[in-house]
N, CA, C and O atoms as CSV, one atom per row, in Angstrom:
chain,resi,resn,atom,element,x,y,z
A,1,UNK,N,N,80.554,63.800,73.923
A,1,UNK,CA,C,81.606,63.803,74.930
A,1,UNK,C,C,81.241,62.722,75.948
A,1,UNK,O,O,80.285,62.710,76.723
A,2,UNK,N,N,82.411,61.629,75.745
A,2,UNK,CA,C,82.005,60.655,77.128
A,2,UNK,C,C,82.267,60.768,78.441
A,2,UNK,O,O,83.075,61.667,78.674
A,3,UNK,N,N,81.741,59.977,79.717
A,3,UNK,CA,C,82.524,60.728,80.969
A,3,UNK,C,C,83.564,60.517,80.888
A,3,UNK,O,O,83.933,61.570,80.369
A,4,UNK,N,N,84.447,59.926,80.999
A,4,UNK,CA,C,86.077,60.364,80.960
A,4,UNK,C,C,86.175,61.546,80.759
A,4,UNK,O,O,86.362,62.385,81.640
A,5,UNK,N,N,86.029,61.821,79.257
A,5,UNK,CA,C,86.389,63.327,78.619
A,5,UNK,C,C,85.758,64.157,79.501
A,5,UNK,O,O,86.502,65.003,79.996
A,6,UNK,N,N,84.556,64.178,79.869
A,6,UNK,CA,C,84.170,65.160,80.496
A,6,UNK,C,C,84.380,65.498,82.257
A,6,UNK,O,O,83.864,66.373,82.954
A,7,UNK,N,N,85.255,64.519,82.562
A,7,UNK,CA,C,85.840,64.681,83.940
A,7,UNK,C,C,87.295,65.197,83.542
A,7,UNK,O,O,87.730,66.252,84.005
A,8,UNK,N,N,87.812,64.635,82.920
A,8,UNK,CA,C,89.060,65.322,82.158
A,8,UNK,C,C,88.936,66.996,82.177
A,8,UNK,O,O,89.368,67.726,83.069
A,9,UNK,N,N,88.096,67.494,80.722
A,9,UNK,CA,C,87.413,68.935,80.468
A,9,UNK,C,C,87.506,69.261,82.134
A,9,UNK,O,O,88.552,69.759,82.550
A,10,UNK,N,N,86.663,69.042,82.855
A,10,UNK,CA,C,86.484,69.410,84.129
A,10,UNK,C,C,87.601,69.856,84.814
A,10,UNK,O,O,87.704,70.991,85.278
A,11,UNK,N,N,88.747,68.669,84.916
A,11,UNK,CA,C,90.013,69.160,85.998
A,11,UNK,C,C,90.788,70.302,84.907
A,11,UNK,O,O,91.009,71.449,85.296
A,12,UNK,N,N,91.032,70.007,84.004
A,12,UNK,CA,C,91.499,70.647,82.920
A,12,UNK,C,C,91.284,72.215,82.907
A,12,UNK,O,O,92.178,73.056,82.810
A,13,UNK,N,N,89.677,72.488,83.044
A,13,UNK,CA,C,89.685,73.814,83.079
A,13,UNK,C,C,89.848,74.257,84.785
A,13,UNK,O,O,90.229,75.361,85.174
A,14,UNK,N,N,89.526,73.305,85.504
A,14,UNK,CA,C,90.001,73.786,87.058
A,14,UNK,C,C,91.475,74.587,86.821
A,14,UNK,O,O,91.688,75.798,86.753
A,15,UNK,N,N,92.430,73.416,86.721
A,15,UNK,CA,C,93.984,73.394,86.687
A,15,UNK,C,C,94.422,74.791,85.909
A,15,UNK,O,O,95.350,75.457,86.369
A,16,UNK,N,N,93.633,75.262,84.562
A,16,UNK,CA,C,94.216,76.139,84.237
A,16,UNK,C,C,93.662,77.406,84.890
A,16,UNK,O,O,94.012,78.585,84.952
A,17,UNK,N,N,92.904,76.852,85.235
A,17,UNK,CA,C,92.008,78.297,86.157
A,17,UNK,C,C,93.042,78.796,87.445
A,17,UNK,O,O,93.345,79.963,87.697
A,18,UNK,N,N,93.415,77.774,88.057
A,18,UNK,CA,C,94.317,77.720,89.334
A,18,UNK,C,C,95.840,78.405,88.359
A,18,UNK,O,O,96.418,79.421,88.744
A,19,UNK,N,N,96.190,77.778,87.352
A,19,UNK,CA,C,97.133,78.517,86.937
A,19,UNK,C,C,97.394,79.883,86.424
A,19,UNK,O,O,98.471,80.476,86.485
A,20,UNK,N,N,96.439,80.252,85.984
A,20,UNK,CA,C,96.255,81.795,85.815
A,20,UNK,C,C,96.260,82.552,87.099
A,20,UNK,O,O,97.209,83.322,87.247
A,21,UNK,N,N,95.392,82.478,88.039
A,21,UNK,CA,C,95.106,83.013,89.038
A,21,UNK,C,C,96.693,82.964,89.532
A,21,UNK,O,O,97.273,84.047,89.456
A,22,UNK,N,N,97.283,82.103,89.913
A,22,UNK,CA,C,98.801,81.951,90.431
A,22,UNK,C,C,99.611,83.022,90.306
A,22,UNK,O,O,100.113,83.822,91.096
A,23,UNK,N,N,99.641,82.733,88.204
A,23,UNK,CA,C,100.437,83.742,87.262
A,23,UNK,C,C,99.880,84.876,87.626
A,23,UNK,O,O,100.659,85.532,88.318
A,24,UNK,N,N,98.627,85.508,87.415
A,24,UNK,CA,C,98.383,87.019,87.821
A,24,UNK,C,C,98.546,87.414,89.077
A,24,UNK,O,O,98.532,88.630,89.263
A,25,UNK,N,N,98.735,86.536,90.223
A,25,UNK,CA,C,98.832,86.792,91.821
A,25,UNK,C,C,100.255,87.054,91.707
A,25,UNK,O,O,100.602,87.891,92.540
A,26,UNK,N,N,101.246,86.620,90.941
A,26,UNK,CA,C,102.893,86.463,91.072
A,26,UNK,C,C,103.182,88.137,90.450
A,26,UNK,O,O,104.334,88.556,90.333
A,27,UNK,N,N,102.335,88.728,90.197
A,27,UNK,CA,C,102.997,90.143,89.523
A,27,UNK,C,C,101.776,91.383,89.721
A,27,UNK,O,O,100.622,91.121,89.383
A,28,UNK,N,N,102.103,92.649,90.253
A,28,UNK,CA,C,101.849,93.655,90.539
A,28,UNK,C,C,101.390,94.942,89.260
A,28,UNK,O,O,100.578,95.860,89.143
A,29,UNK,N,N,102.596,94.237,88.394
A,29,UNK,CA,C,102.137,95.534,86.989
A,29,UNK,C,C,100.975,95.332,86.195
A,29,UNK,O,O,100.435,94.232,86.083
A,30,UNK,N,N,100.601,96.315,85.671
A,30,UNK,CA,C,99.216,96.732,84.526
A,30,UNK,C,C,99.742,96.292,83.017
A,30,UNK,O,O,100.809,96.887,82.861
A,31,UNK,N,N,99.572,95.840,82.346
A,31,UNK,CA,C,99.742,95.478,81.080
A,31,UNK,C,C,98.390,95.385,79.900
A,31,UNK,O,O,97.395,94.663,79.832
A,32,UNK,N,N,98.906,96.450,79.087
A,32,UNK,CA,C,98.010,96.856,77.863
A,32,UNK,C,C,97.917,95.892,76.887
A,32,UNK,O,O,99.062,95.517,76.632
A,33,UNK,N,N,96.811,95.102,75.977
A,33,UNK,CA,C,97.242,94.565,75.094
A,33,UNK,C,C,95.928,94.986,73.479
A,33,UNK,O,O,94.882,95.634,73.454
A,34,UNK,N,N,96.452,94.471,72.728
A,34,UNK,CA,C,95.372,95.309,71.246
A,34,UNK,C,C,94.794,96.933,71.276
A,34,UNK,O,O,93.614,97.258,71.143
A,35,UNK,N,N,96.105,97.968,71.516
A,35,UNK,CA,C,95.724,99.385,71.314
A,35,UNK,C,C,94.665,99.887,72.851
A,35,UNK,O,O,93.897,100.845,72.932
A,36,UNK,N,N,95.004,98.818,73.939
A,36,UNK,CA,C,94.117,99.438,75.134
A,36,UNK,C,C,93.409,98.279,75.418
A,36,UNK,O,O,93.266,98.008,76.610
A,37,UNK,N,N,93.004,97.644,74.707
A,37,UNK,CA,C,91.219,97.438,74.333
A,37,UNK,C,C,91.207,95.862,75.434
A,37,UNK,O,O,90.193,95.448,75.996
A,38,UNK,N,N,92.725,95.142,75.529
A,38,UNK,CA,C,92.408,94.192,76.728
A,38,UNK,C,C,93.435,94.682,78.051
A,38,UNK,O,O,94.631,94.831,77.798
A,39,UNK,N,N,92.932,94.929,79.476
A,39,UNK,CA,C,94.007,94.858,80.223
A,39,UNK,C,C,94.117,93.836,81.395
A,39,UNK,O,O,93.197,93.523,82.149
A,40,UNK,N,N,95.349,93.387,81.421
A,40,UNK,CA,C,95.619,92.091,82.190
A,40,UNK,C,C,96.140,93.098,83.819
A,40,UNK,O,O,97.063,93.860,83.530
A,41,UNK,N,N,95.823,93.180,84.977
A,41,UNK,CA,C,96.396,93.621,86.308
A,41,UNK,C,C,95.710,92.366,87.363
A,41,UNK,O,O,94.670,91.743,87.151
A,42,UNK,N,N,96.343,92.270,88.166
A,42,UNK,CA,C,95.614,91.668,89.019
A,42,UNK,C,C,94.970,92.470,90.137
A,42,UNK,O,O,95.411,93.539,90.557
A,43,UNK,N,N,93.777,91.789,90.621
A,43,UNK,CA,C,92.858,92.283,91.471
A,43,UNK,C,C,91.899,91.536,92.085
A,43,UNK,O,O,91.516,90.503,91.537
A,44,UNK,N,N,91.401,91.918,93.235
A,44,UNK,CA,C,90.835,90.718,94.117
A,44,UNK,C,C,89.538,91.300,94.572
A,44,UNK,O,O,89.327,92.433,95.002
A,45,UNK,N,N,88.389,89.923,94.325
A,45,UNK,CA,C,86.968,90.196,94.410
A,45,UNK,C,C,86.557,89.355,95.678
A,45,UNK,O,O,86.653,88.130,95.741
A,46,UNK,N,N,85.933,90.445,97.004
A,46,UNK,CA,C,86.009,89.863,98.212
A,46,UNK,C,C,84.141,89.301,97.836
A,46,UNK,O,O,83.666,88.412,98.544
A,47,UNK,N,N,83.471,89.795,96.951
A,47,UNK,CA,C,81.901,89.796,97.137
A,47,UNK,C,C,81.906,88.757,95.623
A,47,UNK,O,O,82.831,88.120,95.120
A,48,UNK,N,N,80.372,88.927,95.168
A,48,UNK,CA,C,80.313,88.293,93.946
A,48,UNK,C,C,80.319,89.250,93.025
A,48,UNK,O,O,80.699,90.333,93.469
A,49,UNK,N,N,79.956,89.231,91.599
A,49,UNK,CA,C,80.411,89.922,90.757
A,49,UNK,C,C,80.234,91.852,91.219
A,49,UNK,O,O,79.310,92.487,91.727
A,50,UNK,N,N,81.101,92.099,90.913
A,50,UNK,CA,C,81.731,93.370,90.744
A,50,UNK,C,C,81.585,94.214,92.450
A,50,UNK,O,O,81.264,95.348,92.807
A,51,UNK,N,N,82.007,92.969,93.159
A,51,UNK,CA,C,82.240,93.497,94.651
A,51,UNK,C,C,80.915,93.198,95.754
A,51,UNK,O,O,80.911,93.210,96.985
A,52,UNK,N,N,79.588,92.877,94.570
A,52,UNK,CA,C,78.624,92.881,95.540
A,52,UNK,C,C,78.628,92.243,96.873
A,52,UNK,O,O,78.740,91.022,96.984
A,53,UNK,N,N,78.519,92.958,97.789
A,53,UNK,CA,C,78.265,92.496,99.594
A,53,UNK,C,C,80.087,91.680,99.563
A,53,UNK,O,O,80.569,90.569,99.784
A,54,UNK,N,N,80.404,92.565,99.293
A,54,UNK,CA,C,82.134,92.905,100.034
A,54,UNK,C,C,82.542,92.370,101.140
A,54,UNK,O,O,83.490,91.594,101.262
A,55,UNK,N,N,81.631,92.889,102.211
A,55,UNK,CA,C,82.191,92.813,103.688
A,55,UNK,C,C,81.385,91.792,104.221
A,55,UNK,O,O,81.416,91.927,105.445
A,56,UNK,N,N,80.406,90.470,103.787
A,56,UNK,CA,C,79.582,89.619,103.870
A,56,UNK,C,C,80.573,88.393,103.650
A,56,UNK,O,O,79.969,87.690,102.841
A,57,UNK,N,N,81.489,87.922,103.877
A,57,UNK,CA,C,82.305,86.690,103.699
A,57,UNK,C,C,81.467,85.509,103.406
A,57,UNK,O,O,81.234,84.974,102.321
A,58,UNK,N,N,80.884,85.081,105.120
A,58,UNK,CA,C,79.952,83.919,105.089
A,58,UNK,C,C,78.846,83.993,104.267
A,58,UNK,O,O,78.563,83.002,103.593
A,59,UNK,N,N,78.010,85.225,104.186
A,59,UNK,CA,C,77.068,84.917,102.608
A,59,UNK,C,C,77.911,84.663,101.698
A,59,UNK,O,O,77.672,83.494,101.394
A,60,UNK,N,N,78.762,85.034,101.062
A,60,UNK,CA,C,79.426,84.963,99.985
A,60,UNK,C,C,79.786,83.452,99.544
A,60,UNK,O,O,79.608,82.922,98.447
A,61,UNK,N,N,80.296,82.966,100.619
A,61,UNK,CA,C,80.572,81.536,100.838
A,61,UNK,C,C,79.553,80.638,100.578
A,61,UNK,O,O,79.631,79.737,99.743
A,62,UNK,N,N,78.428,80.914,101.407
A,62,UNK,CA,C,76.923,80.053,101.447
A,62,UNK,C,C,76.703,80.177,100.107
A,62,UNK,O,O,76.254,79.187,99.529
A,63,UNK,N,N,76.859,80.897,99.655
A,63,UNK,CA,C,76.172,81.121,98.359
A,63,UNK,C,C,76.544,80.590,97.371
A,63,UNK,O,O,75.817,80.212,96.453
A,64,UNK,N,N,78.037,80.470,97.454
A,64,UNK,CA,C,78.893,79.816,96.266
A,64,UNK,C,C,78.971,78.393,96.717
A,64,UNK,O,O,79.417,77.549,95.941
A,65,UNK,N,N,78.514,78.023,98.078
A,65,UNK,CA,C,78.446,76.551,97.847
A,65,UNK,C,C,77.306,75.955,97.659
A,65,UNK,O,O,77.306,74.724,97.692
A,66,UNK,N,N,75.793,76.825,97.363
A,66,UNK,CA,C,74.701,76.107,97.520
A,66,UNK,C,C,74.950,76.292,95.699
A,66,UNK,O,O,74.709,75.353,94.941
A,67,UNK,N,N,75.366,77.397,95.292
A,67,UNK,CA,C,75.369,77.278,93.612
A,67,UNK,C,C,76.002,76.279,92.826
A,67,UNK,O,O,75.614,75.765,91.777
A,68,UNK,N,N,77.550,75.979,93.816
A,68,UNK,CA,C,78.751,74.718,93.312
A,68,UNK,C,C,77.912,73.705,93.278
A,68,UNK,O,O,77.744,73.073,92.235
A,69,UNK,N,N,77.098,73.331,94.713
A,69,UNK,CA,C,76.059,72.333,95.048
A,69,UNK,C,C,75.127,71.865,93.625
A,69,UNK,O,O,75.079,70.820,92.977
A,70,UNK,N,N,74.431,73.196,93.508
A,70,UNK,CA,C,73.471,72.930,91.638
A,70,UNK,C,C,74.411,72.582,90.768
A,70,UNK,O,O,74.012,71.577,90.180
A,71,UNK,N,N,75.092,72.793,90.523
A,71,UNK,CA,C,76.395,72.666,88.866
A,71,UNK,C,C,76.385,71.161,89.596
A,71,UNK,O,O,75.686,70.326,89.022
A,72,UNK,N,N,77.025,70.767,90.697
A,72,UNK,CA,C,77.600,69.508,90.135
A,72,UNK,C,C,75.759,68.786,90.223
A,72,UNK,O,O,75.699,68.057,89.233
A,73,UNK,N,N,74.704,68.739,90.788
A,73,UNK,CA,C,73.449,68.177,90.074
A,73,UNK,C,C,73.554,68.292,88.820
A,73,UNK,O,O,74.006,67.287,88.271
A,74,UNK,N,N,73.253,69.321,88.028
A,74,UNK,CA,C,73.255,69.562,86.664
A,74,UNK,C,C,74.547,68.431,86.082
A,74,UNK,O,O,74.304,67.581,85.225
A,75,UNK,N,N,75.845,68.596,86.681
A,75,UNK,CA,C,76.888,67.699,85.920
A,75,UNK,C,C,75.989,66.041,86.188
A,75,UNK,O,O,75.407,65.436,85.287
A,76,UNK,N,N,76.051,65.759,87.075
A,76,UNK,CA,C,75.345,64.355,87.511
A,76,UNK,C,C,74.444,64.333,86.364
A,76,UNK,O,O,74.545,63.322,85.668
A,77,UNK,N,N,73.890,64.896,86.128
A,77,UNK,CA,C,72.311,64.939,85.475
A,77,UNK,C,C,72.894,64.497,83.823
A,77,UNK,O,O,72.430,63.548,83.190
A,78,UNK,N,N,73.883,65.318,83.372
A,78,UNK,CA,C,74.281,65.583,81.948
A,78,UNK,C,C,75.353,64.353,82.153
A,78,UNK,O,O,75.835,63.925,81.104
A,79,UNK,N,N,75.744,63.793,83.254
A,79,UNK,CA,C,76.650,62.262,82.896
A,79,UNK,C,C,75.463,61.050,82.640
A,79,UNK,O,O,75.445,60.286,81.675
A,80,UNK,N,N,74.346,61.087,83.916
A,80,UNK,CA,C,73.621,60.020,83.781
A,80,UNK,C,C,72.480,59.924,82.916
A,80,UNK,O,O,71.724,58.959,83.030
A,81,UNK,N,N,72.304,60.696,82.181
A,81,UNK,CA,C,71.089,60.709,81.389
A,81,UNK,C,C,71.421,60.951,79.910
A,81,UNK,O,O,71.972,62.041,79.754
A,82,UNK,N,N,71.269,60.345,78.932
A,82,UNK,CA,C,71.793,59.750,77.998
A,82,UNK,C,C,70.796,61.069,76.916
A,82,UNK,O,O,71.011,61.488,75.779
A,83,UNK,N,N,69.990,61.303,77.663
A,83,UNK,CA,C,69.392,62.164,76.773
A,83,UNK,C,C,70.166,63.826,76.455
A,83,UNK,O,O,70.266,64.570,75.479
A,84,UNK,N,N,70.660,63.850,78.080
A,84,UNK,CA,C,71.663,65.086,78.439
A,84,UNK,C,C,73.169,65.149,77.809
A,84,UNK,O,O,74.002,65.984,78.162
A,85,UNK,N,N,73.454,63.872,76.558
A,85,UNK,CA,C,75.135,63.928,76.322
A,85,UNK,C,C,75.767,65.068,75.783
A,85,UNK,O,O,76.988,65.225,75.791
A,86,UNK,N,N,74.829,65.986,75.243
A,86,UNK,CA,C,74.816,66.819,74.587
A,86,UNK,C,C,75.014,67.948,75.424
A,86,UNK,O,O,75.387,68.916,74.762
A,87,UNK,N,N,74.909,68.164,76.566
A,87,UNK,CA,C,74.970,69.452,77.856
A,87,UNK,C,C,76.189,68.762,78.569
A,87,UNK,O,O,76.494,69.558,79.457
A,88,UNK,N,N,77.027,67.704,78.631
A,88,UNK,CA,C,77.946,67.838,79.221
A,88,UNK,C,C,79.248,68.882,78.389
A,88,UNK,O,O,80.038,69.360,79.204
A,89,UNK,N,N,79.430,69.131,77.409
A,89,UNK,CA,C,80.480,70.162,77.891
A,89,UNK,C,C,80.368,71.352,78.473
A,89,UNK,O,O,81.279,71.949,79.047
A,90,UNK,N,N,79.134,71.754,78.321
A,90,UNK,CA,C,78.438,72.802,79.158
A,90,UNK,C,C,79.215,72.957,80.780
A,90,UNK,O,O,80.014,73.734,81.302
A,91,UNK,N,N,78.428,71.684,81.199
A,91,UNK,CA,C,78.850,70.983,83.043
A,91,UNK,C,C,79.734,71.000,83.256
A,91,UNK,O,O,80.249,71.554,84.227
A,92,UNK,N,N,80.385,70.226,82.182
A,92,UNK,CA,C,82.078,70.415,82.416
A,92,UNK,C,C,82.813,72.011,82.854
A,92,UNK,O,O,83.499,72.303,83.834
A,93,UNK,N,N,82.270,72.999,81.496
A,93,UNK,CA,C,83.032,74.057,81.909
A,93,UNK,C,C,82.296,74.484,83.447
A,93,UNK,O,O,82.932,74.361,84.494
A,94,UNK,N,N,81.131,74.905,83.418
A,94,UNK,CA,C,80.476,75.324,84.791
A,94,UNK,C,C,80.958,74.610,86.300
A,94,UNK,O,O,81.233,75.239,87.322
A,95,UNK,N,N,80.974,73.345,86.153
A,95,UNK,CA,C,81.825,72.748,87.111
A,95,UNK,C,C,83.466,73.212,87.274
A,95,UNK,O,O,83.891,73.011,88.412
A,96,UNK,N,N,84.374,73.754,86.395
A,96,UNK,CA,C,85.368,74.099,86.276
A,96,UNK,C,C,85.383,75.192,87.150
A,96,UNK,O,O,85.972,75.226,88.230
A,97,UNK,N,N,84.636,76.188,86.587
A,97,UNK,CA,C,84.562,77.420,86.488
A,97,UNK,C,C,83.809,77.938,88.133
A,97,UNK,O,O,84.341,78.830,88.794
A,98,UNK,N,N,82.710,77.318,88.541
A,98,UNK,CA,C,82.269,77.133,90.282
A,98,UNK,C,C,83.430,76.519,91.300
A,98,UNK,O,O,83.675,76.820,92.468
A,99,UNK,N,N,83.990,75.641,90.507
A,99,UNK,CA,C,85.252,74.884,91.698
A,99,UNK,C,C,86.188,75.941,91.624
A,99,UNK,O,O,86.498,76.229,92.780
A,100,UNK,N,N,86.836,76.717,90.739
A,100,UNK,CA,C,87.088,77.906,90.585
A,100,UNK,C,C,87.100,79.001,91.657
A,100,UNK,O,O,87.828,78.791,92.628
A,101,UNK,N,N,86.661,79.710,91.634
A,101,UNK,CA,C,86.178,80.452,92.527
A,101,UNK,C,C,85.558,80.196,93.750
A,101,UNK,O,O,85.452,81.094,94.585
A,102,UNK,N,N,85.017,78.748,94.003
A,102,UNK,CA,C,84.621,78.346,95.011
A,102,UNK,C,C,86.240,78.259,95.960
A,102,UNK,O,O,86.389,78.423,97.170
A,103,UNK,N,N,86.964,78.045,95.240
A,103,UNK,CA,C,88.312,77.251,95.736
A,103,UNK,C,C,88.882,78.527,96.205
A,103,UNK,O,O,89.420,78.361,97.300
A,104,UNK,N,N,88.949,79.585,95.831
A,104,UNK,CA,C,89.839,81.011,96.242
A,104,UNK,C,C,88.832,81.682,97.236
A,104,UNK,O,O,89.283,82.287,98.209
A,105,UNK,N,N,87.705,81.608,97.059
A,105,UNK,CA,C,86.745,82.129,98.273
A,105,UNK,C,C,86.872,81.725,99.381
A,105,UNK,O,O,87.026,82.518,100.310
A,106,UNK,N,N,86.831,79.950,99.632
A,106,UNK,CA,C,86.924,79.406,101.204
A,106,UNK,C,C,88.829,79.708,101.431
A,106,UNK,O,O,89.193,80.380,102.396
A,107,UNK,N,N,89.911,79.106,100.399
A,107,UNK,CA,C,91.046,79.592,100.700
A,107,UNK,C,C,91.219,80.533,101.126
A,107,UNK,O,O,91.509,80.569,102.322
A,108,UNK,N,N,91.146,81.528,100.507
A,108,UNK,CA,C,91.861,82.932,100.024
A,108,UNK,C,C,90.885,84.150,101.046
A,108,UNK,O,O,91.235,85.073,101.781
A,109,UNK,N,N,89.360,83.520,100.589
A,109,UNK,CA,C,87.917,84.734,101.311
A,109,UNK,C,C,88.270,85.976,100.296
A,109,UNK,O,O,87.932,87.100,100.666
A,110,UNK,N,N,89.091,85.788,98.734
A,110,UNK,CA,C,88.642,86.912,97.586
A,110,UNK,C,C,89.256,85.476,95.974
A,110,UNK,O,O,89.904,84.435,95.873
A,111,UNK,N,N,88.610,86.267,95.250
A,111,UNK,CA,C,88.289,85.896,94.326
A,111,UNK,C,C,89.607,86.332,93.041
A,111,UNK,O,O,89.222,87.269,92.342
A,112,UNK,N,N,90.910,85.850,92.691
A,112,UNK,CA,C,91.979,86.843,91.821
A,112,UNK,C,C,91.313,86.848,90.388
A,112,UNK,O,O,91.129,85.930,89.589
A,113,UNK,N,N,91.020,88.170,90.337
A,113,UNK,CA,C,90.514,88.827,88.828
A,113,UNK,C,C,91.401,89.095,87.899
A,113,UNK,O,O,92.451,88.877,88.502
A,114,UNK,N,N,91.704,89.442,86.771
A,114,UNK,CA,C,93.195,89.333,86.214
A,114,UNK,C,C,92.426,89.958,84.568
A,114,UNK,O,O,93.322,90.063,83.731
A,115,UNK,N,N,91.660,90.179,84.257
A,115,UNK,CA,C,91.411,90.906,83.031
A,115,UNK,C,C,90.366,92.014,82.614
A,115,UNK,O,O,89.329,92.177,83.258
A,116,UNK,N,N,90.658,92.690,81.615
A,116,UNK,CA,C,89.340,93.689,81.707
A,116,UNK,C,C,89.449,93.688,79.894
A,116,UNK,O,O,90.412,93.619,79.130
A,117,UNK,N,N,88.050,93.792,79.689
A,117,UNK,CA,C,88.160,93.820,78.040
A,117,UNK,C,C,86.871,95.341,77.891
A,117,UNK,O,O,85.812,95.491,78.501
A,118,UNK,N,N,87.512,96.224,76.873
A,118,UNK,CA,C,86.881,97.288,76.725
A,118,UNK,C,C,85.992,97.073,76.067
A,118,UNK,O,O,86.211,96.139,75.296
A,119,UNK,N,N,84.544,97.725,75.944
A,119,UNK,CA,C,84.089,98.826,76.534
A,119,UNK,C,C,84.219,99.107,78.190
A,119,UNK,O,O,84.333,100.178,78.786
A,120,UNK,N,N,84.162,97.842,78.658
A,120,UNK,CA,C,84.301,97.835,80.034
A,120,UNK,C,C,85.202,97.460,81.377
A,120,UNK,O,O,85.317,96.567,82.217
A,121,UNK,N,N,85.817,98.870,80.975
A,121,UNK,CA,C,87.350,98.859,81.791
A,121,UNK,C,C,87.485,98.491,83.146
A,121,UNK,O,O,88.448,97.807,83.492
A,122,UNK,N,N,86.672,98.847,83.913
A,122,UNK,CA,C,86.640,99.095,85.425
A,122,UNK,C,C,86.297,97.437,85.479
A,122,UNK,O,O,86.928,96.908,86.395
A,123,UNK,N,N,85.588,96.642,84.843
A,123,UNK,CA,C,85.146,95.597,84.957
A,123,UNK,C,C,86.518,94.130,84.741
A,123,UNK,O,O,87.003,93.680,83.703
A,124,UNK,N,N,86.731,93.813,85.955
A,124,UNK,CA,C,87.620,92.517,86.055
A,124,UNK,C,C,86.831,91.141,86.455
A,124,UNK,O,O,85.980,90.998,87.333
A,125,UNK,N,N,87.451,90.018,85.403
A,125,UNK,CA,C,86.846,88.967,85.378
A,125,UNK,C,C,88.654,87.967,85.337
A,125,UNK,O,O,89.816,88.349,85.199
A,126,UNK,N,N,87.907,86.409,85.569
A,126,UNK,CA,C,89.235,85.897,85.496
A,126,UNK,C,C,88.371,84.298,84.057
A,126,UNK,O,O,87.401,84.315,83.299
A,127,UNK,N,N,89.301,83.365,84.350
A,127,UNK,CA,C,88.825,82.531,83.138
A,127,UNK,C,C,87.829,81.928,83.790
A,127,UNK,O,O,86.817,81.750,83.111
A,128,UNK,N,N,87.788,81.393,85.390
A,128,UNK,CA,C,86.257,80.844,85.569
A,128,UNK,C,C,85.038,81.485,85.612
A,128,UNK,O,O,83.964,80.999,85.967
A,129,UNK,N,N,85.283,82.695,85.198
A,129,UNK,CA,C,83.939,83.443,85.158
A,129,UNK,C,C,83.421,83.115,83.441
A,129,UNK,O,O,82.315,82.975,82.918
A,130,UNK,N,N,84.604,83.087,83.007
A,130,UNK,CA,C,84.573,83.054,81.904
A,130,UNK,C,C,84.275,81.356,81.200
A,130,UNK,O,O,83.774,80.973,80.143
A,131,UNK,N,N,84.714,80.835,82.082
A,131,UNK,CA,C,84.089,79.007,81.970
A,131,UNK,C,C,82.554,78.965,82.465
A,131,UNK,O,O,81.634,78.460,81.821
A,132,UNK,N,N,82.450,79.549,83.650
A,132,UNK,CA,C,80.892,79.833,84.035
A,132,UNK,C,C,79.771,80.559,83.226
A,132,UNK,O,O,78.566,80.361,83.384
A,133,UNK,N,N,80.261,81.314,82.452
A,133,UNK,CA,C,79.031,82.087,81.385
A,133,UNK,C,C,79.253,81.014,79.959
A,133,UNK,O,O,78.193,80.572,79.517
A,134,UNK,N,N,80.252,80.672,79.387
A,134,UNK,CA,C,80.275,79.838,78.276
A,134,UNK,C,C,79.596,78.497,78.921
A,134,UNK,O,O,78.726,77.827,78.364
A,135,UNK,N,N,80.122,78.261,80.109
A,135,UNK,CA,C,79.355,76.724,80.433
A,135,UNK,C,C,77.997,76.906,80.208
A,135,UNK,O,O,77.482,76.364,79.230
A,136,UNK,N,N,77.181,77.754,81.153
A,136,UNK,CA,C,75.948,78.035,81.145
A,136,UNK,C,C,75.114,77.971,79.579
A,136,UNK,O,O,74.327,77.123,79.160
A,137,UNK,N,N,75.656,79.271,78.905
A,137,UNK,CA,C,75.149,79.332,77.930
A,137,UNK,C,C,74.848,77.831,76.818
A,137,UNK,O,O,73.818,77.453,76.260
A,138,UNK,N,N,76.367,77.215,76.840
A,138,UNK,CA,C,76.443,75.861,75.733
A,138,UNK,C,C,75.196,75.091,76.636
A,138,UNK,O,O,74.235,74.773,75.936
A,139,UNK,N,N,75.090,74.779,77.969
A,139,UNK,CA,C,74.151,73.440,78.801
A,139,UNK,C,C,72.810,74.511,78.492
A,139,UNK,O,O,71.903,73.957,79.112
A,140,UNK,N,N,72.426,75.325,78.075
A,140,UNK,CA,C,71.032,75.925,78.163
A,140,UNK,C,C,70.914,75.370,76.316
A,140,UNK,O,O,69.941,74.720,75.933
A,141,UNK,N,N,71.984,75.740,75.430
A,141,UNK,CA,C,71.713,75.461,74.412
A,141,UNK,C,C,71.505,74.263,73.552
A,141,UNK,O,O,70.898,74.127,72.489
A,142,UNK,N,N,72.361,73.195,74.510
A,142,UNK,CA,C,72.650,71.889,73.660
A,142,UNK,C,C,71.520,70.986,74.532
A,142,UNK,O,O,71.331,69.802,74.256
C-alpha cells in the first residue's frame, strides 16, 4: 500500500465512520438482525470503553488525544520507513478509527455506539472501534 492509498484508506474509513454515527444518531428504534444475534440501537459513550470514568470528560479527552497523538507516530513511522510498508494498512485503519472517536468526544463530549453482537448484548461498539482493534491487530502482525 503506497501513501496515497494509505491517506485515502485513512479519510475513507474516517468518512464512513462519521457516516454511520450520523445514520444511527438520525433514529431512536432497536432493530434485530440474524435471529437476535446482531442489534443495531443507538447509544452514547460519555467514558472509554464500556462507560469507564463517565463523569471525567477532560481525562477522557487527554487521553484520547495523547493516544490519537501515538497512532499518527506509528502512521508517520509505517509511511516513512520502507521497512514498515507492510503495517500501513494497519495505521491507516487505527488512524481512522482514533480520529473517530477523537472527533465525537471533543464535539459531542460522548462517543455514538450503534451495535451489539451476541454473546455480548449489553456491549455497544461503533465501526471505529472496530477500525481500532482490526488496525491494531493487522500493524502488530504485518
Amino acid at each position: 500500500m503506497n501513501c496515497p492509498i494509505t491517506f485515502i484508506t485513512a479519510a475513507a474509513g474516517f468518512a464512513a465512520d462519521r457516516f454511520l454515527k450520523k445514520a444511527a444518531s438520525g433514529s431512536d428504534c432497536k432493530r434485530t438482525y440474524l435471529k437476535d444475534k446482531v442489534t443495531i440501537k443507538k447509544t452514547t459513550n460519555k467514558g472509554f470503553a464500556m462507560n469507564k470514568c463517565e463523569g471525567r470528560r477532560g481525562l477522557v479527552i487527554a487521553v484520547s488525544i495523547v493516544a490519537f497523538l501515538a497512532v499518527v507516530f506509528l502512521f508517520g513511522v509505517a509511511l516513512k520507513d520502507e521497512k514498515s510498508r507492510g503495517k500501513r494498512p494497519g495505521a491507516a485503519l487505527l488512524l481512522a478509527g482514533a480520529l473517530g472517536n477523537l472527533y465525537d468526544r471533543i464535539r459531542h463530549g460522548f462517543v455514538v455506539d450503534y451495535i451489539s453482537i451476541a454473546p455480548l448484548k449489553k456491549i455497544f461498539f461503533n465501526l471505529a472501534d472496530v477500525m481500532i482493534a482490526a488496525g491494531a491487530l493487522l500493524y502488530l502482525l504485518l
